[in-house]
PADOLO-527781 format. One record per residue: y, x, z of N, C-alpha, C in turn; residue in one letter. Coordinates in steps of 0.001 Angstrom, whole numbers, plus 500000, padded with zeros to 6 digits. Atoms other than C-alpha are relative to their C-alpha. Example, Ala and Ser with C-alpha at 12.3 -4.5 7.8 and 13.67 -1.06 7.14 Angstrom:
498810500890500000495500512300507800501200500900500000A/498810499180499940498940513670507140501090499230500730S/
This chain:
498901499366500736297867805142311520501003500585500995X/499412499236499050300145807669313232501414499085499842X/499404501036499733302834805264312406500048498896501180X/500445500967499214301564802816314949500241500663501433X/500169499465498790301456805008317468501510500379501298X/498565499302499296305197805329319021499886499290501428X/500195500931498110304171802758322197499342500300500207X/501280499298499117301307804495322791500407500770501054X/499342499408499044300950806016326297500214501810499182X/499811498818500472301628809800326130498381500797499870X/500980499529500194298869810646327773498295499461498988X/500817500050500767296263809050325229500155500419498530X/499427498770500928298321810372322755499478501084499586X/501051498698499695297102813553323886498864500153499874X/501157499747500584293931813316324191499353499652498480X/500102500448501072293918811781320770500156501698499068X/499885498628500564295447815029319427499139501083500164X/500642499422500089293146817047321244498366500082499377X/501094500261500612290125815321319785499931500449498656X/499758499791501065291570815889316509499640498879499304X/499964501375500617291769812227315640501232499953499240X/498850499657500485295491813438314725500354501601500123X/499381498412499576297495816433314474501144499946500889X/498862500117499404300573816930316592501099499855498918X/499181500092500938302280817426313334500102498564499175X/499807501301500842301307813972311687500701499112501128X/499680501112498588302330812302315464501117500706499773X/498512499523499951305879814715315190500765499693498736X/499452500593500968306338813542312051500303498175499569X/499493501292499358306131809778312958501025499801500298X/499060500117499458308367810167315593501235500518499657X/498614499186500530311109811948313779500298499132498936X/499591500916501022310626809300310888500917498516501142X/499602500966499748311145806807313179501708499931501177X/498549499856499975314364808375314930500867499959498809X/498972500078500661315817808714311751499975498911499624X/500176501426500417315147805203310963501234499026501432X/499326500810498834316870804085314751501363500914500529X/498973499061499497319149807076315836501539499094500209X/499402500481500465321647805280314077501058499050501306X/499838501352499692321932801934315812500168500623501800X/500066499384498515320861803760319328500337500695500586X/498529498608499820322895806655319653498852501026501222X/501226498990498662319549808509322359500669501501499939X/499991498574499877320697811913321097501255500879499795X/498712499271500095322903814343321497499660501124498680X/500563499493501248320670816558318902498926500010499683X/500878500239500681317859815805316890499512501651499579X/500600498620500331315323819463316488499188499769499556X/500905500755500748313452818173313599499388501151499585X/499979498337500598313030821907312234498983500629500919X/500867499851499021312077823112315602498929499254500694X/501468500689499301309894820342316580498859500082499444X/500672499791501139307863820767313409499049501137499909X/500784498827500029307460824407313985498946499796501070X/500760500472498179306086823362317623498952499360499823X/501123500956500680303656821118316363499155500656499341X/500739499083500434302497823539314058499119501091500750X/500264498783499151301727826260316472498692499639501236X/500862500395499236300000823722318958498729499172498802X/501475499808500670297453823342315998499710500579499495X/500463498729500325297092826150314951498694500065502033X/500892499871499072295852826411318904499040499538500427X/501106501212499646293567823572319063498780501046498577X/500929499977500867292058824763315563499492501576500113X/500384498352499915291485828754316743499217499408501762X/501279500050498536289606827097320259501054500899501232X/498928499012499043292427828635322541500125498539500848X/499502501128498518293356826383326121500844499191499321X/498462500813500371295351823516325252500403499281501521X/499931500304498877297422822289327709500316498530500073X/500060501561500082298209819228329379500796498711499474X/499290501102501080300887817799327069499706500269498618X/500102499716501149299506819230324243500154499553498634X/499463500354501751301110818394320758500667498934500297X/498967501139500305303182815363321737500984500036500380X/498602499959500376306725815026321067500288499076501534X/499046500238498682309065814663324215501591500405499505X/498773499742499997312635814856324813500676500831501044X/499522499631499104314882816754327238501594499612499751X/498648500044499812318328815708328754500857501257499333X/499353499065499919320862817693327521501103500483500760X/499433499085498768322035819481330695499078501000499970X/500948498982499215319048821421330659500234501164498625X/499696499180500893319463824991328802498717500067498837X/501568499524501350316917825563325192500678501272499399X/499546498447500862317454829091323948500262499669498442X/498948500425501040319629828971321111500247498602498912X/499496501891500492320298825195321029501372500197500850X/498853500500499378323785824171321914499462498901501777X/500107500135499207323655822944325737501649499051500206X/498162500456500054327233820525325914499852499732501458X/499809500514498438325817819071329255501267498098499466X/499476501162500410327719815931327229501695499869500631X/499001499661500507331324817579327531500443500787498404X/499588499594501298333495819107324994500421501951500442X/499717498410499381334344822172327039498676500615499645X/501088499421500263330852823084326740499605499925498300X/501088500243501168330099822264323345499415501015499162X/500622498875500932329599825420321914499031501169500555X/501193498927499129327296827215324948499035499793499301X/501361500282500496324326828038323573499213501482500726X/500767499389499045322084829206326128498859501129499313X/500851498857500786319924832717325399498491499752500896X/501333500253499178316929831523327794499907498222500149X/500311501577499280315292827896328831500235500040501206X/500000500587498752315728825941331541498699500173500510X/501247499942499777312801826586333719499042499159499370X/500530501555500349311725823023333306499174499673498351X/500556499651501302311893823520329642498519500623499256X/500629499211500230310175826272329240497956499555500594X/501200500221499406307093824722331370499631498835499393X/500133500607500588307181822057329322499485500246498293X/500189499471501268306784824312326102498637500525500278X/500896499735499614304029825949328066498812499133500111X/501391501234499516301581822631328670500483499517498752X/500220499954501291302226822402324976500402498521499266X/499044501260500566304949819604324751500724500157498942X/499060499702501358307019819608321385501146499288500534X/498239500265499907310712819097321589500956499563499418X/499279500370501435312100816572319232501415500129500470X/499199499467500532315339816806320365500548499435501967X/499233500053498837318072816677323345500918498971500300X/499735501133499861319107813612324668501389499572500425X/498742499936499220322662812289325592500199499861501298X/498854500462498701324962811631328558501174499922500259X/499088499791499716327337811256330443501119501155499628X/499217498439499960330214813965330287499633500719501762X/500685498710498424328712816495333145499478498936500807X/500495500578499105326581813934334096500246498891501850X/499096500905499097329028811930336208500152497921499269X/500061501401500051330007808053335749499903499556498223X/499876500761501433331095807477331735500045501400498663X/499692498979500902330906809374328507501333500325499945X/499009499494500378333175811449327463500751498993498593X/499169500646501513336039809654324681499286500090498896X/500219499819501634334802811066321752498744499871499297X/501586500128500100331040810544322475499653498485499917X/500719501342499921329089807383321198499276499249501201X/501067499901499184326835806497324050498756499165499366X/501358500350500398323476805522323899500190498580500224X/500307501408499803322498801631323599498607499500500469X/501249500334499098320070799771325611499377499227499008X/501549501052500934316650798557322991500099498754500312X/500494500978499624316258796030324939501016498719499569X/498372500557500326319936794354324417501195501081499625X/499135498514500728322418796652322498501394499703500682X/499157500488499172325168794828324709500020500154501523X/500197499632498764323648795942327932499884501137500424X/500081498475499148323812798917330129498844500638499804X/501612499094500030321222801506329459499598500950501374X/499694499246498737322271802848333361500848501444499078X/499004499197500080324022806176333364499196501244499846X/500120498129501098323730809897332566498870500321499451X/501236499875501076319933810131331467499486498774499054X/500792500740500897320276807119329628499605500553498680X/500499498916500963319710809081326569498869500236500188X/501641499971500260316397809563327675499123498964500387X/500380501443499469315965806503329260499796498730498345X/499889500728501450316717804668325473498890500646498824X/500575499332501271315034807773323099498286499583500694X/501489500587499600311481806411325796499596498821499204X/500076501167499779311895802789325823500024499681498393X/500025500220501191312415802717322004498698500261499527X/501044499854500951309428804663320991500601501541499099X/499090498942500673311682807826320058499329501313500841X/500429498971499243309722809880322647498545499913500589X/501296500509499115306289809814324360500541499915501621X/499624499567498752308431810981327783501315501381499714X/498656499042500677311900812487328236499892500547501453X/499257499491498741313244814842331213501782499168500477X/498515500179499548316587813423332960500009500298501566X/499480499369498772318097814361336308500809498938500455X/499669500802499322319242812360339272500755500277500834X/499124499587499237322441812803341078500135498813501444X/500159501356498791322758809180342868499610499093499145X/500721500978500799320714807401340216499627499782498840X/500210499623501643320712808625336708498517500079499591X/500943499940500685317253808811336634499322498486500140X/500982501544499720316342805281338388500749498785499354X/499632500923500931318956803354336333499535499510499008X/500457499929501439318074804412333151498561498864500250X/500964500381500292314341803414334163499905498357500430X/499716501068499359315327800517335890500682498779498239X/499128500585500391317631799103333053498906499916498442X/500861500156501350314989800062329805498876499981500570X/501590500223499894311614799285331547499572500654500050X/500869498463500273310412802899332012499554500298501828X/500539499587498489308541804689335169500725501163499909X/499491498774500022310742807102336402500184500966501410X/500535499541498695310080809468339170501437501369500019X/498903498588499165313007811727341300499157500583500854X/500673499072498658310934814521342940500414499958501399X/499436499032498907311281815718346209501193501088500167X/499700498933499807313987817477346615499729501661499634X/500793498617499712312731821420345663499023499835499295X/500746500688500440309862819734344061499842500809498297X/499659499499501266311289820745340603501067501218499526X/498504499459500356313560823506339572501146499565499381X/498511500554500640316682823276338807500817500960499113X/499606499105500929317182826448337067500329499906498562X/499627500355501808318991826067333677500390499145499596X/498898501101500073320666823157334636500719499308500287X/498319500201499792324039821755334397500466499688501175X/500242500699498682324634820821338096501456498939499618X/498423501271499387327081817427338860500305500433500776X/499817499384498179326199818366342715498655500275500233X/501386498985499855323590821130343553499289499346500909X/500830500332497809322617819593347225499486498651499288X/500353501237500262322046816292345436499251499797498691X/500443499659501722320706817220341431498224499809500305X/501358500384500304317085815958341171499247499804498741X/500938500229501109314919816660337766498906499087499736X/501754501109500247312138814014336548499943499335499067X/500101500508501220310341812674334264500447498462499295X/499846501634499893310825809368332700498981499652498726X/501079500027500970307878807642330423499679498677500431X/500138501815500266306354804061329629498908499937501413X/501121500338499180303387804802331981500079500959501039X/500340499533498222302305805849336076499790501563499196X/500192498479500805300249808660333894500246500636499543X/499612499701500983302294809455331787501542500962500651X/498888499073498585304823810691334443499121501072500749X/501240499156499266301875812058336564499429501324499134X/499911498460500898301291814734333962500954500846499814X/498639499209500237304581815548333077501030500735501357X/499988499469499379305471815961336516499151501261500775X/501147499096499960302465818243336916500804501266499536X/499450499219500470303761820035334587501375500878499905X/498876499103499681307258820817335522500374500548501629X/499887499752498413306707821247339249499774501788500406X/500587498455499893306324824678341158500997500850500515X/499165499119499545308015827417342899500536500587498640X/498592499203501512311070829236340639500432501277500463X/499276499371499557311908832696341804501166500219499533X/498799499887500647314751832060339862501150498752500589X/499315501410499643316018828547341746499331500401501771X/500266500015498820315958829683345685499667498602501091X/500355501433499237315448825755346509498922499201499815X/501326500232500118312407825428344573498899500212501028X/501062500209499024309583824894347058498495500842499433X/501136498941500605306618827418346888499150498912500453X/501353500761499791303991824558347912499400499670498690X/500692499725501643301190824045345575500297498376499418X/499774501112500860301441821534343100498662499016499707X/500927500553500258298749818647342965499568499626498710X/500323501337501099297050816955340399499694498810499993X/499155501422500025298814814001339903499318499035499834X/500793500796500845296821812576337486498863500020500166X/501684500422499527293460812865338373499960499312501432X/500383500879498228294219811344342494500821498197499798X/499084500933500300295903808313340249499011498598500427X/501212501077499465292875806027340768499207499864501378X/500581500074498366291087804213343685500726499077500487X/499096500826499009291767801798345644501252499906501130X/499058499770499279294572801443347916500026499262501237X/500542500739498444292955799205350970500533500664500796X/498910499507498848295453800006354358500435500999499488X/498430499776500165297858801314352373501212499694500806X/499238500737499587300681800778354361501727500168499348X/498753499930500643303929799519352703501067499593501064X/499237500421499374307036799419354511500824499066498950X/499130500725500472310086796505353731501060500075500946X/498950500429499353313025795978355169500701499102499475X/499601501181500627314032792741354021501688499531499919X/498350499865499761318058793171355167500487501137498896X/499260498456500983318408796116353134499573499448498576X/500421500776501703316340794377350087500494499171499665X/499396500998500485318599791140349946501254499875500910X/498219500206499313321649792003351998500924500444498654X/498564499513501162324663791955348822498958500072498648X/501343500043500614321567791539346461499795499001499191X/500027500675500979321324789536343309498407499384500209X/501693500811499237318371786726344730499366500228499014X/501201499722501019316383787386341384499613501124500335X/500660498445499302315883791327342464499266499715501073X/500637499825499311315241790287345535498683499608500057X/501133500583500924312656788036344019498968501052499455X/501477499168500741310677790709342125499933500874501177X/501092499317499070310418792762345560498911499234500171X/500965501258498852309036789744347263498545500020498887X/501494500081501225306551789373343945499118501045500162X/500780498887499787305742793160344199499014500189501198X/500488499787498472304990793045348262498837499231499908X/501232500781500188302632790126347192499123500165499069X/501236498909500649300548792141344719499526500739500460X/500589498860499624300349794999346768499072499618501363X/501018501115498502299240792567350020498735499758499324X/501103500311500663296708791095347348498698501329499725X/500346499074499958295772794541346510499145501024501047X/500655499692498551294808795212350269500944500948500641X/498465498456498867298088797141351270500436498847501349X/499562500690498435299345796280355022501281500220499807X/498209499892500105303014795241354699500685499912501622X/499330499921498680305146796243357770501253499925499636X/498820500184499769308146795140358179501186501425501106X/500012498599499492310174798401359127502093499965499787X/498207499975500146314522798847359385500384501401499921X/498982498483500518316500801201357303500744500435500748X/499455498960498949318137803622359435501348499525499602X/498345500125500861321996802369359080500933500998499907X/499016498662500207323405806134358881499866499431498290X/499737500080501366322493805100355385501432499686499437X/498577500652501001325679803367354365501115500772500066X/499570498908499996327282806102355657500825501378498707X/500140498834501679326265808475352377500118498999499398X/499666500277501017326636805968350299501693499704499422X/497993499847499725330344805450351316500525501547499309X/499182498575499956331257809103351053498938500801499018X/500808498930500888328391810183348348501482500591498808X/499109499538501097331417810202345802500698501243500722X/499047498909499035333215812561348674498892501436499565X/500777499308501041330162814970347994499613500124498629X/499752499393501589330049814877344251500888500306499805X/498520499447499998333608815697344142499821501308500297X/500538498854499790333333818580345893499434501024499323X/501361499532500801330054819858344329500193500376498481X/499408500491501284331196818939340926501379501347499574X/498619499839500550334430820596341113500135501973500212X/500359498764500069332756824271341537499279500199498775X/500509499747501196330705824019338996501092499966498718X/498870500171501335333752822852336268501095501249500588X/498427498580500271336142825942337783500126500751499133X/499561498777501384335709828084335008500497499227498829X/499217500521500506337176825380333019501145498972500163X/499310500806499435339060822893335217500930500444500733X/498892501159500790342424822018335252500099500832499042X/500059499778500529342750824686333299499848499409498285X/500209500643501424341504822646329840499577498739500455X/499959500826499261342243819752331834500132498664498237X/499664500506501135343070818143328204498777499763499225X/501067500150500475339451818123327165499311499245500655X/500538501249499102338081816058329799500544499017499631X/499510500838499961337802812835329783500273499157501250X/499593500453498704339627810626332280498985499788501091X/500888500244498792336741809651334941498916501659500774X/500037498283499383335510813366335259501498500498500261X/499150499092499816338635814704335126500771498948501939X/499409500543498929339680812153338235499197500616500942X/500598499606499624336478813058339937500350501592500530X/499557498034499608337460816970339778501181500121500491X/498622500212499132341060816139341069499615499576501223X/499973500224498442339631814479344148498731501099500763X/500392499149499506337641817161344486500888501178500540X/499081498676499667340301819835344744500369499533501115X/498415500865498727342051817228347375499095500685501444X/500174500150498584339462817226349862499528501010500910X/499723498680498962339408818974353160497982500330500594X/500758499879499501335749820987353557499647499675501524X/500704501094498550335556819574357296499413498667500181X/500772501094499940335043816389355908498443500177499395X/501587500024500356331864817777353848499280500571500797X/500940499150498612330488819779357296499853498406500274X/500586501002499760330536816172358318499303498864499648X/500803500341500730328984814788355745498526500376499759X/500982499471499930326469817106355636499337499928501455X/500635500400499181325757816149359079499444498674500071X/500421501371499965325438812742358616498547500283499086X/501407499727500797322541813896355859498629500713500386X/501046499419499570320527816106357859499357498793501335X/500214500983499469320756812833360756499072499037499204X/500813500731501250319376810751358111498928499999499821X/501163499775500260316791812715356693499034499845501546X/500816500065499013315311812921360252499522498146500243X/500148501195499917315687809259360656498761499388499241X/500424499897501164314172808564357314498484500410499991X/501150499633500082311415810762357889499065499305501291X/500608500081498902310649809108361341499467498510499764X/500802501297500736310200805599359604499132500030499181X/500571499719500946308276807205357068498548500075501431X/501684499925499283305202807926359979499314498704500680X/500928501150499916304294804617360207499802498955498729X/500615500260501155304141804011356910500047501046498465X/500202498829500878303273805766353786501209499744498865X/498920500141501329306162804318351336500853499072500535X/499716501171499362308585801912351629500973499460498725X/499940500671501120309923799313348812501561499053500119X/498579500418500186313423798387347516500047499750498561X/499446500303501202315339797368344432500376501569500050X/499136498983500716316852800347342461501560499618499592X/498750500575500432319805798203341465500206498839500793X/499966501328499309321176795465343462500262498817498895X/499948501013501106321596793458340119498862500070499107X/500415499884501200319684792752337227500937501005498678X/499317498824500840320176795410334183501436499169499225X/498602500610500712324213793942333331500285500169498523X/499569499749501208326122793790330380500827501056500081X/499112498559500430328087796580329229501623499334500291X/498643500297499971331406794723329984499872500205501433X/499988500413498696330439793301333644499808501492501052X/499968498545499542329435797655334137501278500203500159X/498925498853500128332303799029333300501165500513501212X/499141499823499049334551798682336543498868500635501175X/500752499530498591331459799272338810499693501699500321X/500425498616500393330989803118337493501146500912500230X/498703498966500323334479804061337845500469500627501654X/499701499777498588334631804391341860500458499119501064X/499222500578499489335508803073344452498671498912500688X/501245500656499450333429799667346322498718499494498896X/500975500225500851331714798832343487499005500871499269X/501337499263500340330148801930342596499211500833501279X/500250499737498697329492802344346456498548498699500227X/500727501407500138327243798809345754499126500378498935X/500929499799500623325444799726343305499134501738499987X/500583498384499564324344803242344758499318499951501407X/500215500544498494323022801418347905498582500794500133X/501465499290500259319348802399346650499807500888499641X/500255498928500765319748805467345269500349500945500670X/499429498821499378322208807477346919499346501151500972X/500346499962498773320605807470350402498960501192500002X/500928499755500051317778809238349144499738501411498972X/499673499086501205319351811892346547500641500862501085X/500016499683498597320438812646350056499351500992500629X/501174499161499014317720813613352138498708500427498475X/501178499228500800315469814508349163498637499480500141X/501115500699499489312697812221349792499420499711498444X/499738500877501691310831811132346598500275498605499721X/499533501290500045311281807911344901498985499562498136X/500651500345501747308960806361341591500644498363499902X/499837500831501099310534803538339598498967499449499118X/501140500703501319308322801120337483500549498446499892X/499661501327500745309001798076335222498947498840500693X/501311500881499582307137794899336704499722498608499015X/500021501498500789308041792007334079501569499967499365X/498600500385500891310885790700332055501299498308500848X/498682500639499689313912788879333589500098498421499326X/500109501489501345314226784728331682501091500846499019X/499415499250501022317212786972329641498870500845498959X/500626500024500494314148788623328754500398502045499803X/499617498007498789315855792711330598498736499687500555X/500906500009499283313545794176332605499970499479500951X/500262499854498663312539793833335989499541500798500764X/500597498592499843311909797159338281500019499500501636X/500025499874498542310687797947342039500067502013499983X/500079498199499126311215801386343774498912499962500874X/500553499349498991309008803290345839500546501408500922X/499424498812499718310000805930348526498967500605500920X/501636499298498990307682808163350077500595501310500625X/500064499085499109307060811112352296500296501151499231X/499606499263500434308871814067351314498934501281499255X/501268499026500508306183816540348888498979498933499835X/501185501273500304304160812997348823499736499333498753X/500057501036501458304343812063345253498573499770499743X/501110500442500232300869812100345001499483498525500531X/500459501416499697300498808933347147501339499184499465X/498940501176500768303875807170345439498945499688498816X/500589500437500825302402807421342468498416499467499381X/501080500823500369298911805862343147500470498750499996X/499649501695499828300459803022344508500915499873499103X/499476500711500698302602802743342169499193499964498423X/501684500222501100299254803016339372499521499087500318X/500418501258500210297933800382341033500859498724500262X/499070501576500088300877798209341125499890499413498202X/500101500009501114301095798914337312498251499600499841X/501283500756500465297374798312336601499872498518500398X/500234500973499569297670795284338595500737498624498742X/498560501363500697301082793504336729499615499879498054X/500412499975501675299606794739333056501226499849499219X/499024500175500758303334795038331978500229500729498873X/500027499491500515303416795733328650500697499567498350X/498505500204500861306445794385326480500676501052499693X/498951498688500467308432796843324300500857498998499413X/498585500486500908312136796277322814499907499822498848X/499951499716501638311452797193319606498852499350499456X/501551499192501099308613796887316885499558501147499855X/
């Protein structure tokens, strides 16, 4: 029954549809019953395209039933952040200044996503411009798992409309962690490209030098397609990378014998909540079991560096993009952007020439630990996924959201990739997540190893019914 089907991966989904065991329309009509059944309680969206998803559905069977190419998301319902532009959908980017843009073209991303024949139930929340807290007047999204706990930050919206069963796989974007929170905090695999990796055309920037697109979804594969699918040179995004794009999903299997994983065990439990550090240590001893060679390997300490002064670059960054409405309609913001864009005006570009040196130091660093091993393995969060009270001071600036950006920042940075995956449930009965970071354009080897970490752990607990 297409009912049944909302925890299913995406990709069997798919091939389900293409067999014609379903239609895309009886699977888009599921999932739209069963947002309007949760929306409610969960707050995932910023807008629900029940109308348009419908037609979408329609169209990709009409193509299956005339023998025409289907592609590789063919007929199942996804989500996209809303930062990213949909031709004549409202685009708020999860301000109020924006709320009435309504973009006349897609976001690249989009659009390549409409192309491999994904449907579009609807556009997911965030942050206000994708910075620390919603905007006042906006609900935010609630975490499935505990409706009292943090769902992480600006793509939770797609991080919640996954983990529920509201999506097969959503798009969100990663400034210093929006995409590895979310997956981190609702149990999802969530992958920050490379740098260039993905365009960025058509959407909302926080901070351009640092803005990372990716997918987020229950499964290794299920990412591995979807990143397939939105990858690729942009002559429209000059930072998009003309290298070719692999297939993801077919190099996902196979063993992983001398694999080699790096650790750094100071950086994994220095300021580090001992249960996190705990599920590395668990992970390192699956992937040892597995036949990976664990090397012990030391994080470059320019790191702490960027994570100190990443807020000094989003400021900045941030505070070009909001000029055509900031201070100006300084009265529509809400307080934690609007502070953000004030200490942006303050500060003196010599400190971001030296910032930006410290990042290009880095990446070299970074990349020079990377040639003796192929990945290397951290927490995403130095805590377990919190409560929504014990958040609230850590997001607002300052050392505490300098502490919980330890894993993320560094790496939103130099542009390196990074895959996220759920490994087990917490005794609270939150997730539990490990990172991977790999060789810059390397997602193809993150995400085996992180396929056979997942095939190995068989994690497969949902929030919901």
């Amino acid at each position: 029954m297409t009912q049944e089907l909302h925890y299913n991966s995406l990709a069997d989904t798919c091939r389900r549809i293409k067999s014609g065991e379903f239609t895309s329309v009886q699977v888009t009509e599921a999932l739209l019953a069963r947002i309007e059944a949760l929306e409610g309680e969960l707050r995932a969206f910023a807008m629900v395209t029940a109308d348009e998803a419908l037609k979408a559905a329609e169209a990709q069977d009409r193509k299956r039933r005339g023998g025409a190419p289907l592609g590789l998301l063919h007929g199942v319902p996804v989500a996209v952040k809303d930062l990213l532009e949909t031709a004549g959908l409202a685009t708020a980017s999860g301000t109020r200044v924006m709320a009435d843009f309504v973009p006349e073209r897609d976001a690249t991303v989009v659009r390549r996503l409409r192309d491999a024949g994904a449907v579009i139930v609807g556009k997911t929340q965030l942050t206000e411009g994708a910075f620390s807290t919603h905007h006042p007047q906006i609900d935010p999204p609630r975490n499935p798992w505990r409706l009292d706990h943090w769902p992480g930050v600006s793509s939770s919206g797609s991080g919640v409309a996954v983990a529920a069963g509201l999506a097969f796989g959503a798009l969100g974007s990663d400034t210093g962690g929006s995409i590895r929170f979310p997956a981190a905090a609702c149990g999802l695999v969530g992958v920050k490209p490379t740098y260039g990796r993905v365009s960025r055309h058509g959407a909302f920037p926080l901070a351009e030098s640092l803005d990372h697109i990716g997918p987020m979804t229950r499964t290794v594969e299920d990412a591995a397609r979807m990143l397939q699918a939105i990858a690729g040179a942009d002559p429209e995004d000059a930072t998009a990378l003309p290298n070719p794009v692999p297939n993801y999903a077919a190099q996902l299997d196979g063993p992983i014998r001398g694999f080699r994983l790096g650790v750094d065990w100071d950086y994994a439990a220095s300021g580090v909540d001992e249960d996190v550090t705990a599920v590395v240590r668990s992970a390192v001893d699956h992937f040892r079991e597995l036949g990976a060679e664990i090397i012990e390997v030391r994080m470059p300490p320019r790191y702490a560096v960027l994570v100190e002064n990443w807020i000094r670059t989003c400021a900045l960054e941030c505070a070009k993009a909001h000029a055509p409405w900031f201070p100006e309609q300084r009265a529509a913001y809400g307080p934690a952007l609007a502070e953000l864009l004030d200490l942006g005006a303050s500060l003196n570009p010599d400190d971001y020439a030296e910032i930006e040196r410290e990042r290009e130091a880095f990446r070299g660093e970074f990349d020079e630990l990377l040639t003796g091993v192929e990945a290397l393995i951290a927490p995403a969060m130095p805590i377990p996924p919190p409560s929504l009270e014990s958040v609230r001071t850590a997001i607002q600036g300052g050392t505490e959201q300098a502490a919980l950006i330890t894993f993320t920042a560094p790496f939103d940075y130099s542009g390196h990739p990074t895959v996220n995956l759920p490994t087990g449930l917490f005794d609270d009965g939150l997730p539990k997540s490990v990172q991977l970071i790999g060789r810059r354009l390397d997602e193809t080897t993150l995400l085996r190893a992180a396929y056979a970490l997942e095939q190995s752990l068989q994690f497969s607990d949902q929030p919901l019914p």
